[in-house]
Kinemage of the C-alpha trace (Angstrom):
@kinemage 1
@onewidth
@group {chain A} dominant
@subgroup {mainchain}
@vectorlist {calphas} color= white
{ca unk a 1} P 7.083 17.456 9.109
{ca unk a 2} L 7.557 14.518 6.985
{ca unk a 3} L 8.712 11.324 8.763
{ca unk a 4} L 12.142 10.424 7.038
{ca unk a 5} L 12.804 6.498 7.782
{ca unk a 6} L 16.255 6.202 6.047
{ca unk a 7} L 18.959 8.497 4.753
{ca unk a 8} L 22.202 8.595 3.495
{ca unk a 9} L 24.238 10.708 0.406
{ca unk a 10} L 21.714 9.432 -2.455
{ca unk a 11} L 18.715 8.365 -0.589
{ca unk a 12} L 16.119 9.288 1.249
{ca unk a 13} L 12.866 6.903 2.477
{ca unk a 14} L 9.688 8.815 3.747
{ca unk a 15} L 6.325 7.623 5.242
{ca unk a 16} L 4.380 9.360 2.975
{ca unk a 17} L 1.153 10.355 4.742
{ca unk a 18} L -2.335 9.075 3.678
{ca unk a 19} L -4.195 12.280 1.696
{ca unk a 20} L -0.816 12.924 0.416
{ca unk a 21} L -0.408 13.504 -3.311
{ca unk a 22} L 3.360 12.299 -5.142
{ca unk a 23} L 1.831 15.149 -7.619
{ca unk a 24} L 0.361 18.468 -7.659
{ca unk a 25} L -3.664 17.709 -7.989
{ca unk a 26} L -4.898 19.430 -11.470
{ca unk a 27} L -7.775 20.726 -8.838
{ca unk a 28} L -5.357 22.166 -6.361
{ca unk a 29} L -4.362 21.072 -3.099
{ca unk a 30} L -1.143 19.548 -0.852
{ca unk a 31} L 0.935 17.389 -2.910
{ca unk a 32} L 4.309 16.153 -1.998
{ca unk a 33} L 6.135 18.843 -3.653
{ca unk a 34} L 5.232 21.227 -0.822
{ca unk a 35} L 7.490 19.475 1.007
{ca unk a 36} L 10.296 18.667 -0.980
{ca unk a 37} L 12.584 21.527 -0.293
{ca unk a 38} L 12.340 20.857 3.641
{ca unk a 39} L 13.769 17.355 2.990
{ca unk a 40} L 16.914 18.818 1.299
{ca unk a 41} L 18.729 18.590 4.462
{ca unk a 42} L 21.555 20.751 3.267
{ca unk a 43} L 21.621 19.385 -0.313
{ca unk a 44} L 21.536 21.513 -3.256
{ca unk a 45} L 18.857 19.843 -4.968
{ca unk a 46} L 15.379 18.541 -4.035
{ca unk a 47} L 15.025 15.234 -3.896
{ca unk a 48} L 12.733 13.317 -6.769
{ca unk a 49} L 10.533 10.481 -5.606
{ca unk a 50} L 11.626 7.187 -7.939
{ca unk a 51} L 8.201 5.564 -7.706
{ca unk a 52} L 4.492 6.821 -6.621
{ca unk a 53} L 2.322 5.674 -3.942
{ca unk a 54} L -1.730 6.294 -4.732
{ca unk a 55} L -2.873 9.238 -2.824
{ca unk a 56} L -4.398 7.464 -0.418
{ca unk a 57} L -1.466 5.083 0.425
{ca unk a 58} L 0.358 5.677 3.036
{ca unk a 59} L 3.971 4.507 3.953
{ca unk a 60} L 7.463 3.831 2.304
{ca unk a 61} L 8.336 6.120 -0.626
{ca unk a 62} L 12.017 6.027 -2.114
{ca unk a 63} L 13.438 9.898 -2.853
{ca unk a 64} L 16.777 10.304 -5.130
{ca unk a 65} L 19.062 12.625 -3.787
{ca unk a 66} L 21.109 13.089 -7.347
{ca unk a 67} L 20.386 12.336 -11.182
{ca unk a 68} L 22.714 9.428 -11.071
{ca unk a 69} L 21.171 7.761 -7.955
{ca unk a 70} L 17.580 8.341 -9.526
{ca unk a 71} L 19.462 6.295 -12.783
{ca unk a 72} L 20.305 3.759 -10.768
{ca unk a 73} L 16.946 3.467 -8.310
{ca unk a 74} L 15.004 3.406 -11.734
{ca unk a 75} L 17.147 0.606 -12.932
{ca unk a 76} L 17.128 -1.553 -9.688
{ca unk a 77} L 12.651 -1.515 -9.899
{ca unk a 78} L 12.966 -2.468 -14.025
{ca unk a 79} L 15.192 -5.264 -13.060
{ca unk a 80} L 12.518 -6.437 -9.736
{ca unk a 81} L 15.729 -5.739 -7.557
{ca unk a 82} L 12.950 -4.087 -4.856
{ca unk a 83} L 11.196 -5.647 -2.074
{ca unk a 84} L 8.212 -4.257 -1.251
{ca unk a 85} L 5.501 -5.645 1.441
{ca unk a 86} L 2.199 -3.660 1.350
{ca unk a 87} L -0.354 -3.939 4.336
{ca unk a 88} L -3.942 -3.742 3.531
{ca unk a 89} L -7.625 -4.534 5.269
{ca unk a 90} L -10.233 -6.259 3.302
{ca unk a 91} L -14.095 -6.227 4.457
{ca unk a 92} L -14.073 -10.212 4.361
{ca unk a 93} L -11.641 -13.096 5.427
{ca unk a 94} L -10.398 -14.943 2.392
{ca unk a 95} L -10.967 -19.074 2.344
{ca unk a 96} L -7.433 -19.375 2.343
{ca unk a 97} L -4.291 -18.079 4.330
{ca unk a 98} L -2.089 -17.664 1.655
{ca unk a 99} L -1.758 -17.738 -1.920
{ca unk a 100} L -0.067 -15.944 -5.298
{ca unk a 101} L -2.287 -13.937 -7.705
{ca unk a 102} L -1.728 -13.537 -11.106
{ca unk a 103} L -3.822 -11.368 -13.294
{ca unk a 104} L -3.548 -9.328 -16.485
{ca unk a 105} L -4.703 -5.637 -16.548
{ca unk a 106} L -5.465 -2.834 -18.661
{ca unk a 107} L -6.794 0.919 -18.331
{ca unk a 108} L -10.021 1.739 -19.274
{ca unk a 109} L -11.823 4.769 -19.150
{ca unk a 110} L -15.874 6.080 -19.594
{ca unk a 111} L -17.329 9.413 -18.627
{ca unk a 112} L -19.343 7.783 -16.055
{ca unk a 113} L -16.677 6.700 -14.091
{ca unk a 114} L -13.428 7.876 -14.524
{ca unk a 115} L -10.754 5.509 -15.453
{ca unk a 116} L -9.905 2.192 -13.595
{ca unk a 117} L -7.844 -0.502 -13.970
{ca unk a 118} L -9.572 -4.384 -14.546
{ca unk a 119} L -8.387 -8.061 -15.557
{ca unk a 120} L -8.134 -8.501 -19.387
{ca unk a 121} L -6.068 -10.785 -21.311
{ca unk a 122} L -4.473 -8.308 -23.263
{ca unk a 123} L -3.112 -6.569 -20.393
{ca unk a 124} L -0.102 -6.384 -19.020
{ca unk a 125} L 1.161 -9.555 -16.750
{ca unk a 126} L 0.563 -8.673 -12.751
{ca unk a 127} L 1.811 -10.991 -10.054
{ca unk a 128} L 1.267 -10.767 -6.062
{ca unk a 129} L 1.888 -12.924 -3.365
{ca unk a 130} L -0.284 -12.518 0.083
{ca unk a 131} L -1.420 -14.026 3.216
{ca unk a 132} L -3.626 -13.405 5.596
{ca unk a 133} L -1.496 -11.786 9.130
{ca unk a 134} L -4.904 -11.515 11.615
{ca unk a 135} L -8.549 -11.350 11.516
{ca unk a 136} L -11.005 -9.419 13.482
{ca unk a 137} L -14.688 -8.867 13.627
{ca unk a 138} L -15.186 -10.444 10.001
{ca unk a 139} L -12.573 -8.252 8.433
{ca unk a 140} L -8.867 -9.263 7.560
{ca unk a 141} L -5.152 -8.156 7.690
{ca unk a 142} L -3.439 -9.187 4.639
{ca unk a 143} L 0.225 -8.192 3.611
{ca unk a 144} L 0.846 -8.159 -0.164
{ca unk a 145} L 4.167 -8.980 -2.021
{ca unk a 146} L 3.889 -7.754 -5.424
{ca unk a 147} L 5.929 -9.097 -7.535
{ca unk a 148} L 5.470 -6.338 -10.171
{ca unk a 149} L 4.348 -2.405 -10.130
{ca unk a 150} L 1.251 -2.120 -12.347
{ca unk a 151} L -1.128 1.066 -11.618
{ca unk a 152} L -3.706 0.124 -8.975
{ca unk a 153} L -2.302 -3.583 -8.598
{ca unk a 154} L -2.966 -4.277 -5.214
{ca unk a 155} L -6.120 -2.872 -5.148
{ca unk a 156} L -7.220 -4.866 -8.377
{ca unk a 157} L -6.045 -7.947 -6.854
{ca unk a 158} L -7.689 -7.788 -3.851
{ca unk a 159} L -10.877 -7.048 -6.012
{ca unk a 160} L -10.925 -9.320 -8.518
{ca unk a 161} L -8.126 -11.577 -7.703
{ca unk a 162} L -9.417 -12.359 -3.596
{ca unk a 163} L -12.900 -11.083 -4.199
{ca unk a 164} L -13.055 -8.735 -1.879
{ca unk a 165} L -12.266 -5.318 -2.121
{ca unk a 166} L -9.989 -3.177 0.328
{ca unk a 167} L -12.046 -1.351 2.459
{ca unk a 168} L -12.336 2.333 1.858
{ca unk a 169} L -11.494 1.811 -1.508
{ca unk a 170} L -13.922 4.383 -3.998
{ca unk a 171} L -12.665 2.942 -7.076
{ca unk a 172} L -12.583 -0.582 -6.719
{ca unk a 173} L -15.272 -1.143 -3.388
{ca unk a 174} L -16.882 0.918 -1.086
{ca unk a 175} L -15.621 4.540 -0.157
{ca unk a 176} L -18.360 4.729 3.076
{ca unk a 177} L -16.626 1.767 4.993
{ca unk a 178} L -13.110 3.394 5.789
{ca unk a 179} L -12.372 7.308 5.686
{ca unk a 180} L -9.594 6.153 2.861
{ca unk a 181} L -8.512 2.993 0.850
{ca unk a 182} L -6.675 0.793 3.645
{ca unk a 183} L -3.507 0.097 1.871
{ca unk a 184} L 0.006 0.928 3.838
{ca unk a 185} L 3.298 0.833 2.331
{ca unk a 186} L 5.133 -1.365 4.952
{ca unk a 187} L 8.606 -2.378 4.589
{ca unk a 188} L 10.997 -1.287 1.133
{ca unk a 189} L 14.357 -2.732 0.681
{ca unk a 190} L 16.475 -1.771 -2.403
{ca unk a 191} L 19.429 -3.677 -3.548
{ca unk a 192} L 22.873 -1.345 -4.232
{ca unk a 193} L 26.073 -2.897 -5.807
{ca unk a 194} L 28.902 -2.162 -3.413
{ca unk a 195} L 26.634 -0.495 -0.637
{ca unk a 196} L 24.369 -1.602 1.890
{ca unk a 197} L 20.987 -2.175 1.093
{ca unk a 198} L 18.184 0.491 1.572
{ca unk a 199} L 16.076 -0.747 3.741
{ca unk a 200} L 13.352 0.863 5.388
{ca unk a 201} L 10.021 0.159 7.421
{ca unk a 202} L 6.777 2.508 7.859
{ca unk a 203} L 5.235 1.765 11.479
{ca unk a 204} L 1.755 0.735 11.123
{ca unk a 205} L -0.780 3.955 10.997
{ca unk a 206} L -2.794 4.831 13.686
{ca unk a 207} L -5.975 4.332 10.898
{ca unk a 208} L -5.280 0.747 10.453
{ca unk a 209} L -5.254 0.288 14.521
{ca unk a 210} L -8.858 2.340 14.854
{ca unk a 211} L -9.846 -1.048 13.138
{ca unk a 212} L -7.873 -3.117 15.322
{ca unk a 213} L -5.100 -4.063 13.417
{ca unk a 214} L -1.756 -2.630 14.991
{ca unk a 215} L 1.531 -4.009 14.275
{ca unk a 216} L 2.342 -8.047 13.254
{ca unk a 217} L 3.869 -9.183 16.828
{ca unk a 218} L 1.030 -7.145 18.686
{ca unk a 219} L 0.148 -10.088 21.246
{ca unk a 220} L -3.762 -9.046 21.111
{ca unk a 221} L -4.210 -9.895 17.848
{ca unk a 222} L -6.400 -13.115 17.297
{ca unk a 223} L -4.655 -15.836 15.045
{ca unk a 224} L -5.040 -15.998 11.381
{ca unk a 225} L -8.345 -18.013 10.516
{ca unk a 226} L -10.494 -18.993 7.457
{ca unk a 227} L -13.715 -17.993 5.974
{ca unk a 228} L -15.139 -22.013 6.861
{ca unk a 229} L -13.562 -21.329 10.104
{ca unk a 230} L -14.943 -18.397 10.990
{ca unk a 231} L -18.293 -19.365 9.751
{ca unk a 232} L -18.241 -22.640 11.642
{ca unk a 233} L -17.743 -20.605 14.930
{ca unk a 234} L -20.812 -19.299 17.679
{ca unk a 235} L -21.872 -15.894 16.817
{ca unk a 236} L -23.594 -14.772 20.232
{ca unk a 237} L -20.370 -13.154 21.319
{ca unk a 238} L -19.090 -11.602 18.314
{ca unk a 239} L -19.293 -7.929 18.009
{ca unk a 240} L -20.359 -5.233 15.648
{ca unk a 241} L -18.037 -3.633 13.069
{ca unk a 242} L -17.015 -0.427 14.013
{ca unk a 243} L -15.752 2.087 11.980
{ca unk a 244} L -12.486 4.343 12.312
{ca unk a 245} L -12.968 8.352 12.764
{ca unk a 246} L -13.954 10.027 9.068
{ca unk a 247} L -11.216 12.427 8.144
{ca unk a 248} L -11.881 15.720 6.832
């Protein structure tokens, strides 16, 4: 069963599973829509997810309970009237703690490879903020704040925008050094005129603590440090990477 994280009359907020498809695959297998009749909860009609999550993401997905809700959800992420705070692990520690990127991107597509998403001036305007929560064994913990919903955005920006890749990510890094892309769906909060807000918030996944990242005010958790920093420190007590379980 589905996790359901908030719910009221025209709303419903899930934590989507990682290996969970928003769509049915064109090569077959579990989508979301094999579940959305168990998350009527009474209601006469199935509930229609208002934005998509990649496959591999896990966490906070928004579900509209009615046509006019959907209206309205669709309305409130044109306008940027949704907060959204992504969690993700990249295989290096960025020089900095913090910072905004801003990129342009466009599709592109060959037979080779499929298509991707990359920087190019004549793509559409992309903005996130991050910063780095924790660090361990050479890898980081950085929470995104996109400021807008392009395809693939967070996982461009961490590519070409920090310069590392999230690990686990087959498109944009390495697929061999995390069972999937390492990107969580962490906290949504959606704005309603004359209601309280939506807000909702996905408890971090039992992956992204295999790699020893649990949640922000875990006490264990060594404090945020930079690449110079890290580099300047003694080595003969640092251990090896270790990888989380490969999933089936």
């Amino acid at each position: 069963m589905i996790e359901v994280l908030f719910e009221d009359g025209e709303a419903l907020v899930i934590n989507k599973p990682a290996g969970l498809s928003i769509e049915q695959p064109r090569r077959g297998g579990p989508s979301l829509e094999d579940h959305l009749d168990d998350l009527r909860f009474g209601f006469h009609r199935r509930p229609v997810p208002v934005h998509r999550l990649d496959t591999d993401t896990s966490g906070c997905l928004l579900l509209a309970r009615n046509p006019k809700a959907l209206k309205r959800f669709n309305r409130a992420f044109e306008l940027r009237q949704v907060t959204k705070i992504y969690c993700g692990i990249l295989g290096s520690i960025p020089a900095e703690a913090e910072g905004r990127i801003e990129l342009a991107l466009a599709k592109i597509s060959s037979e080779e490879k499929g298509w991707r998403m990359i920087p190019a001036e004549d793509g559409k305007p992309s903005a996130t903020d991050w910063n780095v929560r924790s660090s361990q064994d050479g890898k980081a913990l950085i929470e995104f704040r996109p400021e807008t919903g392009r395809t693939h955005q967070l996982r461009v920006h961490a590519a070409s925008g920090l310069g590392t890749a999230l690990i686990g990510d087959p498109v944009y890094g390495d697929a061999k050094t995390a069972p999937r892309t390492m990107l969580h769906a962490e906290t949504l909060i959606v704005k309603r005129e004359g209601k309280a807000d939506i807000a909702a918030t996905a408890p971090i996944p039992s992956d992204f603590q295999a790699f020893g990242f649990g949640a922000p005010e875990t006490p264990d958790e060594t404090p945020v440090e930079t690449e110079a920093e890290a580099q300047a420190e003694p080595q003969s007590d640092s251990q090896p990477d270790t990888l989380a379980p490969t999933s089936g």
